[in-house]
C-alpha positions as CSV (number, residue, x, y, z in Angstrom):
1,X,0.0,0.0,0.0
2,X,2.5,2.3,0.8
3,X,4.9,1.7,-2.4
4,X,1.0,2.4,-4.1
5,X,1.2,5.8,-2.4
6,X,5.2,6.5,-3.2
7,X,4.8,5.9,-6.8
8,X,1.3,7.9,-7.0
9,X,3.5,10.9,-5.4
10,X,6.1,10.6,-7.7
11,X,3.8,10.1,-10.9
12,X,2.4,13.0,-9.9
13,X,5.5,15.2,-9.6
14,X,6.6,14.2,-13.0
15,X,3.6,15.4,-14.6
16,X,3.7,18.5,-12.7
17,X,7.0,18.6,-14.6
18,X,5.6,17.7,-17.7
19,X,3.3,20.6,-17.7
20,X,5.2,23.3,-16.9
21,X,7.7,21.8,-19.5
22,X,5.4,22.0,-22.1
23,X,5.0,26.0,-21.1
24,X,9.0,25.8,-21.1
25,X,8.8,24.5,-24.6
26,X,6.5,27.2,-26.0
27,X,8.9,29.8,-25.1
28,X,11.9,28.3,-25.8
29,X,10.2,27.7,-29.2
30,X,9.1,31.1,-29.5
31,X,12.6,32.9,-28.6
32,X,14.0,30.6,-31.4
33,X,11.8,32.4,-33.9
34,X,12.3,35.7,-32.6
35,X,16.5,35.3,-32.6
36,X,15.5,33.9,-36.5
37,X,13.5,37.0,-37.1
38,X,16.0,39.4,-35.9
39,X,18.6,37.4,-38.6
40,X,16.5,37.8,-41.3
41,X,15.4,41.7,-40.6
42,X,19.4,42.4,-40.2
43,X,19.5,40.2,-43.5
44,X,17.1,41.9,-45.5
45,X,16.8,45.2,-44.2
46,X,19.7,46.8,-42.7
47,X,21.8,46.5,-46.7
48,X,20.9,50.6,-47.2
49,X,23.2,53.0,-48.7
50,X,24.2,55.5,-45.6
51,X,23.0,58.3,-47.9
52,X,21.1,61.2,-46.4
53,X,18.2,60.0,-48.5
54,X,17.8,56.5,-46.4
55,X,17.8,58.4,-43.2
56,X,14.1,57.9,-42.7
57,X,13.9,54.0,-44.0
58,X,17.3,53.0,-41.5
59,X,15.1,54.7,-38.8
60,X,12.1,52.7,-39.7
61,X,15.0,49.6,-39.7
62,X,16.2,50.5,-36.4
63,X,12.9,50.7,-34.7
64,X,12.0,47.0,-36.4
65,X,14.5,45.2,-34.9
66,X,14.4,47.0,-31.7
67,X,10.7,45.9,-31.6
68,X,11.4,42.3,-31.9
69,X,14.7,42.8,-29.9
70,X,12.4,44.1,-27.2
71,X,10.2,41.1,-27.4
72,X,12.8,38.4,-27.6
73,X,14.1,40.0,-24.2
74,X,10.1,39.8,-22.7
75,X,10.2,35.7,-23.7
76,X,13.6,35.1,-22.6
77,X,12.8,36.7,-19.3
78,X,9.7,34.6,-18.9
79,X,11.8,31.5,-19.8
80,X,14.1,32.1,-17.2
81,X,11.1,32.5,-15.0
82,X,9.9,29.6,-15.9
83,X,13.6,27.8,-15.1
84,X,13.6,29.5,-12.0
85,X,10.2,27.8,-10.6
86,X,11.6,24.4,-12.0
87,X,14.9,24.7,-10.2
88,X,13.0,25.5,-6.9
89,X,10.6,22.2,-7.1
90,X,13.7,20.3,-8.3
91,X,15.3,21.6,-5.1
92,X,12.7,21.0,-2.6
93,X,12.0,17.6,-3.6
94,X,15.6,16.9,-3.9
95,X,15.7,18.1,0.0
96,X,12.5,15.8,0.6
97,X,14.0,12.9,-1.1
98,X,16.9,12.9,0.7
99,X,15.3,12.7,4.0
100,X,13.3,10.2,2.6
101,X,16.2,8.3,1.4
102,X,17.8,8.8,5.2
103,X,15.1,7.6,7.1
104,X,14.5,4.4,4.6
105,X,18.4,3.6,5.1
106,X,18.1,3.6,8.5
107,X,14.9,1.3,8.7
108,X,16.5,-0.8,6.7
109,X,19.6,-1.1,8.5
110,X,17.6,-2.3,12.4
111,X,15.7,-4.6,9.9
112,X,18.9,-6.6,8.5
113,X,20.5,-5.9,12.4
114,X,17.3,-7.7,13.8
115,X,17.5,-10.3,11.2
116,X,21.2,-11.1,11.2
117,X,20.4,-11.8,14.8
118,X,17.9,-14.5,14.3
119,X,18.7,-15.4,10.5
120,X,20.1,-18.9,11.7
121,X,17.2,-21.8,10.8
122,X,17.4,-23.5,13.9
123,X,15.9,-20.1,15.4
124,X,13.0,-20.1,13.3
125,X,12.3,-23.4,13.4
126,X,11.6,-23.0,17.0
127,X,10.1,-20.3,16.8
128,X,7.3,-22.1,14.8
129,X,7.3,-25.2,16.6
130,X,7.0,-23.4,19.7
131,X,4.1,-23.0,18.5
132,X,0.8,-23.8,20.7
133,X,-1.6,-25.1,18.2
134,X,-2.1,-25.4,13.7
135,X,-3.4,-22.0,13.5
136,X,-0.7,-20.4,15.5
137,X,2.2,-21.9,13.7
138,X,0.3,-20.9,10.3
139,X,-0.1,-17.6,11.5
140,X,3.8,-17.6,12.2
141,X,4.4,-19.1,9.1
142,X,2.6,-15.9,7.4
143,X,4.4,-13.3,9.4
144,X,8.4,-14.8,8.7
145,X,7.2,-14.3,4.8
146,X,5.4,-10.4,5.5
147,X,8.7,-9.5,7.0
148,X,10.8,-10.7,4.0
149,X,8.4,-9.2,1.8
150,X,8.7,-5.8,4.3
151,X,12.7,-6.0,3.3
152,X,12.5,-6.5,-0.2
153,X,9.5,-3.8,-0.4
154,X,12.1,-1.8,1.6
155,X,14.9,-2.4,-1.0
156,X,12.8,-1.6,-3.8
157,X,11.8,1.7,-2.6
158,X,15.7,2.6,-1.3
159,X,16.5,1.4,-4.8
160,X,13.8,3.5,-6.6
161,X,14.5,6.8,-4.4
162,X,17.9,6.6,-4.7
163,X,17.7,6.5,-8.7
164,X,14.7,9.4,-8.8
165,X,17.2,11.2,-6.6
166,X,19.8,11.0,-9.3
167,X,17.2,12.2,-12.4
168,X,16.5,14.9,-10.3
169,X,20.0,16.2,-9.4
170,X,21.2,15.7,-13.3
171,X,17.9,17.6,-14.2
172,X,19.0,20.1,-11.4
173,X,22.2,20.5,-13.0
174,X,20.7,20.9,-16.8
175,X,18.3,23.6,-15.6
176,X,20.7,25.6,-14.4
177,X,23.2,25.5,-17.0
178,X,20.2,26.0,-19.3
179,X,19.3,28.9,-17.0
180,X,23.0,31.0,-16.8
181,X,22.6,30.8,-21.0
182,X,19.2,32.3,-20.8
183,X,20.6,34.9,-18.4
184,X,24.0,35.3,-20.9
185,X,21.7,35.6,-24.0
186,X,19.2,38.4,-21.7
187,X,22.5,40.5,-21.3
188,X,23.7,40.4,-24.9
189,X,20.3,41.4,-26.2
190,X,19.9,44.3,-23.6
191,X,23.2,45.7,-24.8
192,X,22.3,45.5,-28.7
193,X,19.0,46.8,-27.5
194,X,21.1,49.8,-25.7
195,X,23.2,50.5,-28.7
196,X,20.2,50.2,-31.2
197,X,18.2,53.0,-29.0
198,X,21.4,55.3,-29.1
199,X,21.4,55.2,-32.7
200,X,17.6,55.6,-32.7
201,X,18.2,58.8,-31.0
202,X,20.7,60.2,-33.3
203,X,19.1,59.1,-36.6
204,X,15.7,61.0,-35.1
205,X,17.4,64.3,-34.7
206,X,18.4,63.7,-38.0
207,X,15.1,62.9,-39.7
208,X,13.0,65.7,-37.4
209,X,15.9,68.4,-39.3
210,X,14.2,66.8,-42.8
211,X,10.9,66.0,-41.5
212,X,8.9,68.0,-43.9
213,X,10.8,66.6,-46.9
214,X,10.4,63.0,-45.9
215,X,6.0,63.8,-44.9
216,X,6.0,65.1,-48.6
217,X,7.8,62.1,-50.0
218,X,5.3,59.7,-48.1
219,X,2.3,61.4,-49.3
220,X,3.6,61.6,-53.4
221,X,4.7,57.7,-52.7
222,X,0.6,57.1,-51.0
223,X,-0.5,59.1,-54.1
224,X,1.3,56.9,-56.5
225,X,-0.2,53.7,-54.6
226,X,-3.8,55.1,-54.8
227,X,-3.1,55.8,-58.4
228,X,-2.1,51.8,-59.1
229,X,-5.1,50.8,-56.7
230,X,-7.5,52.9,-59.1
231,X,-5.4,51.5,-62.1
232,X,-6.4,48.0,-60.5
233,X,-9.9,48.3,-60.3
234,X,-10.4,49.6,-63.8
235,X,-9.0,46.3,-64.8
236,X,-10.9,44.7,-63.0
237,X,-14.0,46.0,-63.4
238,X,-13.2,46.2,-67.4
239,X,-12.5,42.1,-67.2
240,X,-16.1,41.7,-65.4
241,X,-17.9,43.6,-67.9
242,X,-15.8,41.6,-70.9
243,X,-16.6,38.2,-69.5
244,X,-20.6,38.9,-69.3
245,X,-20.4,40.1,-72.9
246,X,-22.7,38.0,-75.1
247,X,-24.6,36.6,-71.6
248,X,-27.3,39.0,-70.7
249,X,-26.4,39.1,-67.2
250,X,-25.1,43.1,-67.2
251,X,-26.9,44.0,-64.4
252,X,-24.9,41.6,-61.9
253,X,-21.5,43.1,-60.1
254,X,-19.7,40.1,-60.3
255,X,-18.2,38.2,-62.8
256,X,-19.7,35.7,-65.2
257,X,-17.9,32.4,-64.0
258,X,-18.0,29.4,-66.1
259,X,-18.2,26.3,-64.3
260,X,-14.7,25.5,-64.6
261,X,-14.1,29.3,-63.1
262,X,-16.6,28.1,-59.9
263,X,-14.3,25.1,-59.4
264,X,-11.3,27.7,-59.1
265,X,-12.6,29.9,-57.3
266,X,-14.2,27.4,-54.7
267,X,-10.7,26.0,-54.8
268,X,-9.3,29.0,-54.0
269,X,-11.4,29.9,-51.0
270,X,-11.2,26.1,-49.6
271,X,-7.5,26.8,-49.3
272,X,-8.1,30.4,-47.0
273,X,-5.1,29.9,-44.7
274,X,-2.5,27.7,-46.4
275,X,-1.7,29.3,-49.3
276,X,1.8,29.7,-50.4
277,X,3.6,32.8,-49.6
278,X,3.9,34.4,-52.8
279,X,7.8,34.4,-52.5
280,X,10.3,31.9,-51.1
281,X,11.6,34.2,-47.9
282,X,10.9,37.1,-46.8
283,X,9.5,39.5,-43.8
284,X,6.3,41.5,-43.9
285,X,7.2,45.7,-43.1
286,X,3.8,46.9,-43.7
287,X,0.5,45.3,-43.0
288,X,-2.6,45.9,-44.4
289,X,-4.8,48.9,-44.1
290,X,-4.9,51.9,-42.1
291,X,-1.8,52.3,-40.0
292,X,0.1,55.0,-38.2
293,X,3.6,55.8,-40.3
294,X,6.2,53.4,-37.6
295,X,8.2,56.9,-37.6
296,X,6.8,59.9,-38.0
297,X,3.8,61.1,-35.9
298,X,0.7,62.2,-36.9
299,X,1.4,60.6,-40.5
300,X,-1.1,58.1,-41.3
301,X,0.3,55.1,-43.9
302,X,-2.7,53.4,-45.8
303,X,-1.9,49.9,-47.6
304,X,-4.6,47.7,-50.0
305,X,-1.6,45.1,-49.5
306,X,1.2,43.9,-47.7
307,X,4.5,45.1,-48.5
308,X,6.8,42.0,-48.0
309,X,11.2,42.7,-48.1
310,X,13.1,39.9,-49.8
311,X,16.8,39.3,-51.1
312,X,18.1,40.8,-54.2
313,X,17.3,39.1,-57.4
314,X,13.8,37.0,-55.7
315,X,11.4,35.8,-57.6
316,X,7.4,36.6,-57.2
317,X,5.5,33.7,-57.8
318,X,1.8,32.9,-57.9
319,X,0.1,32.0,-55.1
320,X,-2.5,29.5,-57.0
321,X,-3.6,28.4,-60.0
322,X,-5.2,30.6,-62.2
323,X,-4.5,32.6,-65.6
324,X,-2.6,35.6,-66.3
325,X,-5.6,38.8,-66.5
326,X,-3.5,42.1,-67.0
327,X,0.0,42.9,-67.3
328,X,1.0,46.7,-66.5
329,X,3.6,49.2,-66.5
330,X,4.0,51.3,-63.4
331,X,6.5,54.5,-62.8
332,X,10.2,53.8,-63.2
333,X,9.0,50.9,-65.5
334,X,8.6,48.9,-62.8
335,X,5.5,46.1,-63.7
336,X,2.1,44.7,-62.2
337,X,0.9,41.8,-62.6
338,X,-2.8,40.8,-62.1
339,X,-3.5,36.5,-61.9
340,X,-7.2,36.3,-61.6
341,X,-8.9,32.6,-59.9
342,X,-12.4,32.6,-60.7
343,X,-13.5,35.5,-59.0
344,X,-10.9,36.7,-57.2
345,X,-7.7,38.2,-58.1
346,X,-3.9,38.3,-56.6
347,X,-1.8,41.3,-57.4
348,X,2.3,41.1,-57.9
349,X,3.9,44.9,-57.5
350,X,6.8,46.4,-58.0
351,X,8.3,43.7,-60.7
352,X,11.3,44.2,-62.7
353,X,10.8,41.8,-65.5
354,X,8.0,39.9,-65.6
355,X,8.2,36.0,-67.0
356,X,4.9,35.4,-68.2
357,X,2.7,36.9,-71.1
358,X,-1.2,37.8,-71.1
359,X,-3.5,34.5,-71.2
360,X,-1.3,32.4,-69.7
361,X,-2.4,29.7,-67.4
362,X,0.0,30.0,-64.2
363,X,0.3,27.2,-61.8
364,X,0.7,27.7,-57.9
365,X,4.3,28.4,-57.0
366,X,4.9,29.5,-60.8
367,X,7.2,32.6,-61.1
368,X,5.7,35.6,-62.2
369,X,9.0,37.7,-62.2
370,X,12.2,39.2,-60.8
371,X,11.2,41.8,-57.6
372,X,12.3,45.2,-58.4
373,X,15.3,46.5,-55.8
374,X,15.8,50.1,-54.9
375,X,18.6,51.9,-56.2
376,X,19.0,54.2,-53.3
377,X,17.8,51.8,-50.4
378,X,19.1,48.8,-51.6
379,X,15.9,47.1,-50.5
380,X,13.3,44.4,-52.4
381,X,10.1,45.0,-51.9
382,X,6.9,43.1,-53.2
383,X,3.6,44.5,-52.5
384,X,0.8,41.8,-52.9
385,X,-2.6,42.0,-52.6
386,X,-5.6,40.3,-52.8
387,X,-9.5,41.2,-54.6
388,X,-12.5,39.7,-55.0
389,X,-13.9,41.1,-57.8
390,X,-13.0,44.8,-57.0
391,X,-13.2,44.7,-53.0
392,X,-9.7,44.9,-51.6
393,X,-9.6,42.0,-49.1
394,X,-6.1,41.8,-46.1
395,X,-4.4,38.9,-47.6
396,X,-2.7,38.0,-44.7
397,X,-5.2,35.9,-43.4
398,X,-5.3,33.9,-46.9
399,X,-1.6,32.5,-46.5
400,X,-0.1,30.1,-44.7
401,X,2.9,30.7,-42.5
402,X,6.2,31.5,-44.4
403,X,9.0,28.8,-44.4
C-alpha cells in the first residue's frame, strides 16, 4: 500500500514537470523564432546605402528590430522565469528525497540488524514449533514471509528513491546550465537593445531636421499607390464587364464564372489559410490597411496590400492556379501583374521583368518575375494584394505561414 502511495506521489510530480515543460517548450520555441526573425530583418533590411536620402527608412529599420529585440528579451525573461520555478521544485524535492532516502536507510539497516540476529534456521524453526496449536504456527508461518516481503518492499523503494534522486540532481544540473545561458543571452540582447536606441536617438534628430521633406515624400509615394489601386480596379471591373459580354447578365457586379471558373474559385477559398507565400523568404514591413507611419507622428500610412522585403534578385510567384488577366507598366517601368482565380484576383507589385505573357495559365508556386530593388535603399520590396472582384480584401489571413 505504501509503495501504491510512493509511486502515486512521484507520478504525480513528473507530470507537474511535464506541464510546466510544455510551457518551457513554448517559449523556448518562441525565442527561437524571434532570434530567426531578428537574422533575417538584419539580413534583409539593414543592406541601405548611408546616404542622407535613407535616413528615414534606417530609422524605420532600427525601430523593427528593436521591436522584436524588445520582445525576444520579454520571452527570454519569462523562460528564465519559468527555469527558476523548475529549479526551486527540483530543489525541494531533492531536500525531501533525501530525508526520505535517510530515514529508509536507517529502517533498513535495524531490519537486517534484527535479522542477522535470528537469520540462523534453527531459530526459526523454533520459533514455529513453539508454537501452541495449527493456526498459530500458520499464523507464524505468514508473518516470517510479511517480513521478508517488508525487506524486499524496503529495498525496492531505497532502490527507486535513490535513482529518482539522481534524475532529479542531473535535471537540477541541466536547468541551471540551461538557465546562466538564458541569463548570458538576456544580457547580450539588452546591450544591442542599448546601442540600437542610441542610434535611434541620433538618426531621429536627424530625420526631425528633414521631416517635412520626408511627410512630402510619403504622401507623393501614397498618391502613387492610390493611383495603381485605381489603375487595378479599372481592370478589374473592365475584365467583369468583358466576361458577361454576349450573356445578358449586365446587371450583376460580379463576374460571369463558367463552371470550370466556380471550381477555381471554390478551390481557391477552400485553401483560405495555407496558401503559399507568394515568395520563397521574406518579412512582412507593412501590414494591411490603415496604419500609423512606424516613424513619424501624426502621418497616417494606408496599404490595400502587404509590403513584404526579400533578397536581391527573388522571384514573385503565384500563389494559385489561375490565368494571367492584366500585365501593366508602373513609374520607373517597374511592372504589375494581375492573376485572376475565378473571382478573385492576386496582385504582384513592383516587378522588374515579368516572366509570363497575357492569357497564360500559371500554376501555384509558378514565377511571375524578378522583384524590383531600390537603387537608393538597396531594399526588395513586393507589394501583394488580394480582390475579390474589385473589394480589396487583407491577404494575410489567406496564406499560410512563411517557411
Amino acid at each position: 500500500m505504501k509503495l501504491r502511495v510512493i509511486f502515486f506521489i512521484l507520478f504525480s510530480i513528473v507530470f507537474s514537470f511535464s506541464s510546466i515543460g510544455q510551457s518551457k517548450n513554448q517559449l523556448e520555441k518562441k525565442r527561437k523564432q524571434l532570434q530567426q526573425e531578428i537574422k533575417e530583418t538584419q539580413n534583409l533590411l539593414f543592406k541601405s546605402k548611408k546616404e542622407a536620402e535613407t535616413l528615414l527608412s534606417e530609422l524605420d529599420d532600427l525601430n523593427k528590430i528593436i521591436s522584436v529585440r524588445s520582445r525576444l528579451i520579454r520571452t527570454i525573461q519569462a523562460e528564465a522565469e519559468k527555469l527558476a520555478n523548475e529549479i526551486a521544485i527540483n530543489e525541494k524535492e531533492i531536500t525531501s528525497l533525501e530525508k526520505e532516502l535517510t530515514i529508509l536507510k536507517q529502517d533498513y539497516a535495524d531490519m537486517v540488524v534484527k535479522s542477522y540476529k535470528s537469520k540462523n534456521k534453527q531459530s526459526r524453526l523454533m520459533f514455529l514449533l513453539s508454537s501452541e496449536n495449527f493456526t498459530q504456527a500458520y499464523k507464524r508461518i505468514q508473518y516470517l514471509n510479511q517480513y521478508a516481503n517488508y525487506r524486499k518492499q524496503q529495498g525496492e523503494r531505497i532502490k527507486f528513491s535513490t535513482n529518482k534522486l539522481g534524475v532529479l540532481t542531473d535535471s537540477l544540473r541541466t536547468k541551471e546550465d540551461e538557465k546562466r545561458l538564458l541569463l548570458g543571452l538576456h544580457v547580450k540582447q539588452k546591450d544591442s537593445v542599448d546601442k540600437e536606441k542610441n542610434s535611434q536617438v541620433k538618426l531621429v534628430g536627424k530625420v526631425k531636421a528633414k521631416e517635412q521633406k520626408y511627410i512630402a515624400e510619403i504622401k507623393n509615394k501614397q498618391a502613387e499607390e492610390r493611383k495603381i489601386d485605381k489603375a487595378i480596379e479599372r481592370l478589374i471591373a473592365e475584365a467583369i464587364k468583358k466576361s458577361k459580354k454576349g450573356t445578358g447578365k449586365k446587371s450583376s457586379s460580379g463576374f460571369h464564372l463558367t463552371p470550370e471558373d466556380k471550381n477555381l474559385a471554390s478551390s481557391f477559398v477552400a485553401n483560405k489559410g495555407k496558401l503559399p507565400w507568394p515568395l520563397k523568404k521574406g518579412l512582412v514591413t507593412r501590414k494591411y490597411g490603415t496604419q500609423p507611419h512606424p516613424t513619424l507622428a501624426g502621418i497616417t500610412m494606408q496599404s490595400s496590400g502587404i509590403h513584404i522585403a526579400t533578397e536581391k534578385g527573388s522571384k514573385a510567384k503565384s500563389v494559385f492556379k489561375g490565368k494571367v488577366m492584366s500585365i501593366q507598366l508602373q513609374s520607373g517601368r517597374k511592372k504589375l501583374v494581375l492573376i485572376q482565380h475565378g473571382n478573385y484576383i492576386t496582385a504582384y507589385k513592383n516587378l522588374d521583368n515579368v516572366m509570363v505573357k497575357l492569357g497564360d495559365q500559371i500554376t501555384t508556386n509558378q514565377e511571375i518575375g524578378t522583384i524590383h530593388t531600390d537603387a537608393v535603399t538597396g531594399k526588395t520590396i513586393l507589394i501583394f494584394s488580394l480582390f475579390k472582384e474589385t473589394q480589396k480584401l487583407n491577404p494575410e489571413p489567406w496564406i499560410g505561414k512563411i517557411l
